[in-house]
Each structure stands twice: as C-alpha cells, then as structure tokens.
C-alpha positions as CSV (number, residue, x, y, z in Angstrom):
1,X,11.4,17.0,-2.6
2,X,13.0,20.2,-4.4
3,X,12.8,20.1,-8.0
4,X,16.3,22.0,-9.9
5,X,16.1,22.2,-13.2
6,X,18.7,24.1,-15.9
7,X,20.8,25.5,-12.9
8,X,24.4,26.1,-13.9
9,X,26.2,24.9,-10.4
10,X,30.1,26.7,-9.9
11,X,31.7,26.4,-7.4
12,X,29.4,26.2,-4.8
13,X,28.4,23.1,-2.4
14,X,25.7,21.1,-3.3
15,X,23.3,19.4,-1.5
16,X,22.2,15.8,-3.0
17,X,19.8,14.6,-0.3
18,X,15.7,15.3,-1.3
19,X,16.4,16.8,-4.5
20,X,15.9,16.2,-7.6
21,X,18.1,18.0,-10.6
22,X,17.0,18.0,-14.1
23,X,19.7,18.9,-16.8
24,X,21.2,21.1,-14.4
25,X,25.5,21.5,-15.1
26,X,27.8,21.2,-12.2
27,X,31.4,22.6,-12.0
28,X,34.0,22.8,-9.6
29,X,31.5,21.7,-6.8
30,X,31.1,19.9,-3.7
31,X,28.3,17.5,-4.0
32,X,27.1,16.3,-0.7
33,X,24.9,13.2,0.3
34,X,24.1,11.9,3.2
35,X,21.9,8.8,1.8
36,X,18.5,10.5,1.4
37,X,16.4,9.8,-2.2
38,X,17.3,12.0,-4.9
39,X,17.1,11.7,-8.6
40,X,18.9,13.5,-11.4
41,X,18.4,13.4,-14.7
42,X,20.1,14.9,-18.1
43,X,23.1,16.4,-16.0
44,X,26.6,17.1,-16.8
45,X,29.1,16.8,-14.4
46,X,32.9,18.2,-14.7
47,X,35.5,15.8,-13.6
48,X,36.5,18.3,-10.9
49,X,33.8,18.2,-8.8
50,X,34.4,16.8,-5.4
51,X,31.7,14.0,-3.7
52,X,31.3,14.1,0.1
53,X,29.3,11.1,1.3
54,X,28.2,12.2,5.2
55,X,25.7,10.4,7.4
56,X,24.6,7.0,5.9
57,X,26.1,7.0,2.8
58,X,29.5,7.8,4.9
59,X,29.1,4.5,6.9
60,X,27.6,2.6,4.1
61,X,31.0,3.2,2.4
62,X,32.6,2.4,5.1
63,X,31.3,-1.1,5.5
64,X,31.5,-1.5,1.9
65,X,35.8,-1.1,2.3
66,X,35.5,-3.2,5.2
67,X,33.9,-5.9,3.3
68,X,36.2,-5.8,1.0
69,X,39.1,-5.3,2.6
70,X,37.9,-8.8,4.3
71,X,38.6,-10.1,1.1
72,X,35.0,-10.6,0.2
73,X,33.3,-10.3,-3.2
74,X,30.9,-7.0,-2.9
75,X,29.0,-8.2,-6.1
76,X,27.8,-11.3,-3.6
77,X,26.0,-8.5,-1.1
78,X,24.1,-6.5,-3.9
79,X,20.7,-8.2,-5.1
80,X,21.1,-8.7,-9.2
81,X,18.9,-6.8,-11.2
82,X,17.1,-10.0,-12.2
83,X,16.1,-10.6,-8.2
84,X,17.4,-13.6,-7.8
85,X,21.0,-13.2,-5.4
C-alpha cells in the first residue's frame, strides 16, 4: 500500500485505490476509486473536489440506485454495526 502523508493535492487526479493519505489537503481534484482498500486519515477536503467511482465501486453504486429505485430500504442490506441485521 502507498503511504501519502502532508501532500497538498491541487488540481490534479487522484488515485484512492491501495493508498493510504495521512493529513494530506485536497483541492480542486478528481478523486478516483475503483473499490480497492484505502485509508485516510486527518485530511481536508475542499467541497470542489470531484469523486469518480470506476470499476466496483461504479457497479456497487449502481445496484445501490437500483435497489432503491425498487423502492427498497438500503439500511435493510448493510449489516448494523452491532452485527446483528
């Protein structure tokens, strides 16, 4: 896994997937995930950067629109914090 840590992101396209950013800052970026682990931790984010979800995560949001465009309740698919469903 990369390890980022204080990098001032602007502008630029950044890559999510097998990273892991420590207090780094990101402006005006393109934050890409495909639905690899990552962690970050102590970042800031400006509200004009710009998520693009790709591979996985893409179709994982897909599905989650479709289930709830269904008219189903998404809180009934994810697993409460307590383990039981």
């Amino acid at each position: 896994m990369r390890w980022i840590k204080d990098k001032d992101f602007v502008g630029t396209r950044v890559e999510i997937d097998d990273g892991t950013f420590i207090r780094c800052k990101f402006t005006s970026c393109v934050l890409s995930y495909k639905g690899g682990l990552f962690k970050i931790d102590g970042c800031e984010f400006s509200p004009d950067n710009v998520w693009e979800l790709t591979g996985a995560a893409g179709l994982t949001l897909t599905m989650l629109g479709l289930i709830r465009a269904l008219g189903y309740d998404i809180n009934y698919f994810i697993p409460s914090q307590s383990g039981h469903a």
